[in-house]
C-alpha positions as CSV (number, residue, x, y, z in Angstrom):
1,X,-17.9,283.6,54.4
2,X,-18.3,283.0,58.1
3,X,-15.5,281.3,60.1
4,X,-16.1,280.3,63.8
5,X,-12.8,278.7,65.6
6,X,-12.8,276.8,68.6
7,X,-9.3,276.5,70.0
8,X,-8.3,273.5,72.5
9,X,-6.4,276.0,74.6
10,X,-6.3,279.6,76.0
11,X,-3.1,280.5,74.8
12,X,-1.9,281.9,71.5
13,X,1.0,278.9,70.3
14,X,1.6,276.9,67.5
15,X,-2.0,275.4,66.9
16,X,-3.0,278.7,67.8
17,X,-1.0,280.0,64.9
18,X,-2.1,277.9,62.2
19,X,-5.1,278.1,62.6
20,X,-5.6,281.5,62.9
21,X,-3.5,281.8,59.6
22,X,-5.8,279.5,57.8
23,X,-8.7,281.3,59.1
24,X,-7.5,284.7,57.8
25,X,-6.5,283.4,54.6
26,X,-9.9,281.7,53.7
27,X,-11.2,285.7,54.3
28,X,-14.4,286.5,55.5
29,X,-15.7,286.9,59.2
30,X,-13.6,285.2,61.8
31,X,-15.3,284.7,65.3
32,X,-12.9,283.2,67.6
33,X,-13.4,281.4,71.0
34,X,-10.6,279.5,73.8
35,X,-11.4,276.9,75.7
36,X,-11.3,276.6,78.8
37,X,-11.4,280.3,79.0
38,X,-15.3,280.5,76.8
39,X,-16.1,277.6,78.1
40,X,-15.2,275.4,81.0
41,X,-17.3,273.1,82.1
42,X,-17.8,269.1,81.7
43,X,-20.7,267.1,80.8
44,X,-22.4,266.3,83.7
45,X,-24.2,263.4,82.2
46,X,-27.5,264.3,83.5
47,X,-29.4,263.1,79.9
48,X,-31.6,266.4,80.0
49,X,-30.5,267.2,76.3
50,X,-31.2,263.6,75.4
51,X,-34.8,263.4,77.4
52,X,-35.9,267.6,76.6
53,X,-33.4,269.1,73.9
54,X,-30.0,271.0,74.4
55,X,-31.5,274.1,75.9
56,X,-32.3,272.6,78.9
57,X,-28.6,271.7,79.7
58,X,-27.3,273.2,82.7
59,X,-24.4,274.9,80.9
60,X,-26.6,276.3,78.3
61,X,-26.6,279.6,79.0
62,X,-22.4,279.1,78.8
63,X,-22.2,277.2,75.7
64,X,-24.8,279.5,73.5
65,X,-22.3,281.6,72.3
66,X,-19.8,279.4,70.9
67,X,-23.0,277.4,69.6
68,X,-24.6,280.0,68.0
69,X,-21.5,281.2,66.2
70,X,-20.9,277.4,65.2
71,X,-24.3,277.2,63.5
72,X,-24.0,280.3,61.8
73,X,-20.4,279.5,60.5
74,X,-20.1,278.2,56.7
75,X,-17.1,277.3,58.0
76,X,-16.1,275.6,61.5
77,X,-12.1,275.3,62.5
78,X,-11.7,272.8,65.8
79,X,-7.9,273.0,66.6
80,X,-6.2,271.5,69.5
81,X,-2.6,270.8,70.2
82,X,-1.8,266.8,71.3
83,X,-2.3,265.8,75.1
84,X,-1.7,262.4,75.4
85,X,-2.1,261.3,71.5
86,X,-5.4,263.2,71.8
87,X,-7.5,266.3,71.6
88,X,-7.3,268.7,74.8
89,X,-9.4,267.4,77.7
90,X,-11.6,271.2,77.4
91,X,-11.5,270.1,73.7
92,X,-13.6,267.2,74.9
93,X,-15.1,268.0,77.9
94,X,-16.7,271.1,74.7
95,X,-17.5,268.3,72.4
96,X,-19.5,266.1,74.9
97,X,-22.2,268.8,75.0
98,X,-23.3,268.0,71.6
99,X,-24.0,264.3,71.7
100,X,-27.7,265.1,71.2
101,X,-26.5,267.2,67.6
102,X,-24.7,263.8,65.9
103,X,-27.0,262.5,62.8
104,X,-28.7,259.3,65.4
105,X,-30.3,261.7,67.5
106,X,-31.2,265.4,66.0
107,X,-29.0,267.0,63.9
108,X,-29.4,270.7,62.9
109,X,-30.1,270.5,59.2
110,X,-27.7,273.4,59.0
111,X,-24.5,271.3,59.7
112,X,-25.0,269.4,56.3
113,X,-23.9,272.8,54.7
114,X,-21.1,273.3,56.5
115,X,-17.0,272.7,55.6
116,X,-15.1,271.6,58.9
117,X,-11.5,271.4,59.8
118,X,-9.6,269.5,62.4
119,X,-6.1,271.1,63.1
120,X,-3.8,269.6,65.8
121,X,0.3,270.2,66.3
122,X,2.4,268.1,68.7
123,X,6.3,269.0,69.1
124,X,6.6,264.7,68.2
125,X,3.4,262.9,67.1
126,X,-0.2,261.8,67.7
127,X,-1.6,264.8,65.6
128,X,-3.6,261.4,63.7
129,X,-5.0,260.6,66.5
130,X,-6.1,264.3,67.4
131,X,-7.9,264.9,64.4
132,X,-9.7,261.7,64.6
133,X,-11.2,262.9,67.8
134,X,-12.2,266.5,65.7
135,X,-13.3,264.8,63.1
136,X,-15.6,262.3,64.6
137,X,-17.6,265.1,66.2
138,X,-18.3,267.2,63.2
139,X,-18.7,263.8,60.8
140,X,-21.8,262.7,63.1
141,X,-22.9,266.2,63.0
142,X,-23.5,266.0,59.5
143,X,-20.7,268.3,58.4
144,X,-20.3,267.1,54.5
145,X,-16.3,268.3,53.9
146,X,-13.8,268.0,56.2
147,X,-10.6,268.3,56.3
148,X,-7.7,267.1,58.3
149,X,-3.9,269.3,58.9
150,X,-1.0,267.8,61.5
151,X,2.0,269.1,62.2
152,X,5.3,267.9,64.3
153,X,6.3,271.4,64.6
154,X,9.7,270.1,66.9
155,X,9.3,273.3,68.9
156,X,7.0,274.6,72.2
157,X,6.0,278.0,70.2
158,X,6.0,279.7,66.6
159,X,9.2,281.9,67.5
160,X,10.9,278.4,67.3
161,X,9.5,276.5,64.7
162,X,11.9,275.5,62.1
163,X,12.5,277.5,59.0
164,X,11.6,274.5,57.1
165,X,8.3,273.2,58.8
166,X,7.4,277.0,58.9
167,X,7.4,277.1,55.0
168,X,5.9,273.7,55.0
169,X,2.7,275.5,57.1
170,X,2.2,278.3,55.0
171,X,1.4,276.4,52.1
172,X,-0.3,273.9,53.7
173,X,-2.8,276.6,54.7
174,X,-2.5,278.3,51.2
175,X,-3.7,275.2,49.6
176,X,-6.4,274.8,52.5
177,X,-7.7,277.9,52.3
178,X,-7.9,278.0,48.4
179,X,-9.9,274.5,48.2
180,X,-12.3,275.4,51.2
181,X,-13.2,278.8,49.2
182,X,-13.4,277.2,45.8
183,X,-16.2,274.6,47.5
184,X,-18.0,277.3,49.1
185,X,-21.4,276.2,48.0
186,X,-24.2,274.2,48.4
187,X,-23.0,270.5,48.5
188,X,-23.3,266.9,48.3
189,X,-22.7,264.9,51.5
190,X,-20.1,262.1,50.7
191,X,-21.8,258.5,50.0
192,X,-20.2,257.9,53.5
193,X,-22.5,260.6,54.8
194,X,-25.3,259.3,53.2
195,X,-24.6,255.6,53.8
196,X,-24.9,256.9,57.3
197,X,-27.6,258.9,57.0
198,X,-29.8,255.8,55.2
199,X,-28.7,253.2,58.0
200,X,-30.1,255.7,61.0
201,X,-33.0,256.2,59.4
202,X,-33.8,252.7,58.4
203,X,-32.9,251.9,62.3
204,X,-35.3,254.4,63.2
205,X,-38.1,253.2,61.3
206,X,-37.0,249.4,62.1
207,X,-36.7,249.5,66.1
208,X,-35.9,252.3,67.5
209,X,-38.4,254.8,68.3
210,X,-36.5,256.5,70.9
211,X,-38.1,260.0,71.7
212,X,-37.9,263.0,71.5
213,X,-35.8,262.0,68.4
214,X,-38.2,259.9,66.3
215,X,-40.0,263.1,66.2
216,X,-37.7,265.3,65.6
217,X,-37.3,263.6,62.4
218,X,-40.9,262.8,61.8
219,X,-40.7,266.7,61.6
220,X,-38.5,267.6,59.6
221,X,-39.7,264.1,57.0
222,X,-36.2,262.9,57.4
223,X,-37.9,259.3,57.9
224,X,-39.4,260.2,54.3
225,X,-38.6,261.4,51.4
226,X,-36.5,264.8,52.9
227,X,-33.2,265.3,53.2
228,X,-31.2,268.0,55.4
229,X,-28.5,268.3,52.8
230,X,-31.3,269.4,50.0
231,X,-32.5,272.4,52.4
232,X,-31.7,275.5,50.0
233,X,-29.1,277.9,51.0
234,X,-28.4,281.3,50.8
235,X,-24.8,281.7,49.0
236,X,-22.9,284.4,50.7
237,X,-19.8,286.4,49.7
C-alpha cells in the first residue's frame, strides 16, 4: 500500500511518533511531508480554484507535491498535536486549499477509494475536537473509512510519555494498522456518504447550477446514473 502523512508540525514529538508508528506498521510506502516546513502558505481567498480549477491557485506550484502524493495514497494520515482545542493553524491554513475537492463542488473520484486517519495528542485534552477538524476535511472529500486516535499523552515529548499511556499507544496502532490493512480494498462509502452524496446531487439538479462544478459532474455522469465509488480499482500489495 501507499501511505502519505501530513504532519501539523515540523518537529519530530509525540504526534509525530504515533503516527509515524502507525504508518510503519500498516507496511507499504510511506511518503511523509511537515507543515509549515512543505508547505506554508494561507489561503488567500482569491476564488481562482472555485471560478478555474485548483491549478490556477497561486500556491500551486507549492502544494503539488503533497497533493499528488495524497491522491496517489490508499491511505492518507492527517496528524496534528492540539493548539487551542484544535488542529495546528498550518494544519488549516493546508486544508483550506482544498475547499474546491469536498463532494459539493468537484471531488476527485479517487478519494472515494481511499482509508483516512485523523491523529491528534495534547498533554491535557481537546484531541475530540482536533480530529473533528481532520476528519471533516477528508469526510467531504469523499474519503469512505476514517478513523479517529487521541491521546492525553501527560508529557511535552515521547522520551516522557508514561509507561502506561506508552503501552496503551502501541496497541492502539497495532489494532489500527491491522483493521486499515484487512479493509484494503475496493469499498462501500457509508450510507452517510451516500446520503451526502444523493442530497448534492439532487441540489445540483434542483437549483444550483453553479459552474465550473455542474460540469464537472455533468462529466463524470455523477448527476446520472454514475458513481465515483463504483470507478474500478487496481488492488495493490
Amino acid at each position: 500500500m501507499k501511505i502519505t502523512v501530513i504532519h501539523g508540525q515540523n518537529h519530530k514529538g509525540n504526534t509525530y511518533m504515533i503516527a509515524h508508528e502507525l504508518a510503519e506498521k500498516i507496511g507499504g510506502e510511506v511518503t511523509e511531508f511537515f507543515l509549515p516546513r512543505d508547505f506554508d502558505e494561507p489561503c488567500l481567498g482569491c476564488w481562482t480554484c472555485f471560478n478555474k480549477d485548483l491549478t490556477h491557485c497561486p500556491h500551486y506550484k507549492k502544494l503539488k507535491p503533497l497533493m499528488d502524493a495524497m491522491d496517489e495514497a490508499d491511505v492518507v494520515i492527517l496528524a496534528s498535536p492540539v493548539y487551542v482545542y484544535h488542529a495546528t493553524g498550518q494544519m488549516m491554513a493546508f486544508l483550506d486549499h482544498f475547499g474546491t475537492r469536498w463532494m459539493v463542488h468537484r471531488p476527485d473520484a479517487r478519494a472515494f477509494q481511499k482509508q483516512g486517519v485523523a491523529i491528534a495528542t495534547a498533554a491535557g485534552g481537546g484531541m475530540a475536537s482536533t480530529t473533528k477538524d481532520l476528519y471533516h476535511s477528508m469526510f467531504f472529500w469523499g474519503y469512505p473509512w476514517i478513523y479517529r486516535m487521541g491521546f492525553a499523552v501527560r508529557a511535552a515529548k515521547p522520551s516522557e510519555i508514561p509507561e502506561d499511556i506508552q503501552k496503551k499507544i502501541h496497541q492502539e496502532t497495532d489494532r489500527m494498522a491491522a483493521k486499515i490493512r484487512k479493509n484494503h480494498a475496493p469499498f462501500k462509502p457509508t450510507l452517510k456518504t451516500r446520503m451526502w452524496f444523493s442530497m448534492i446531487r439532487w441540489m445540483h439538479k434542483a437549483f444550483w447550477k453553479f459552474e465550473p462544478d455542474y460540469g464537472y459532474w455533468e462529466e463524470h455522469g455523477w448527476h446520472g446514473k454514475n458513481r465515483p465509488w463504483k470507478v474500478k480499482r487496481k488492488k495493490r500489495g
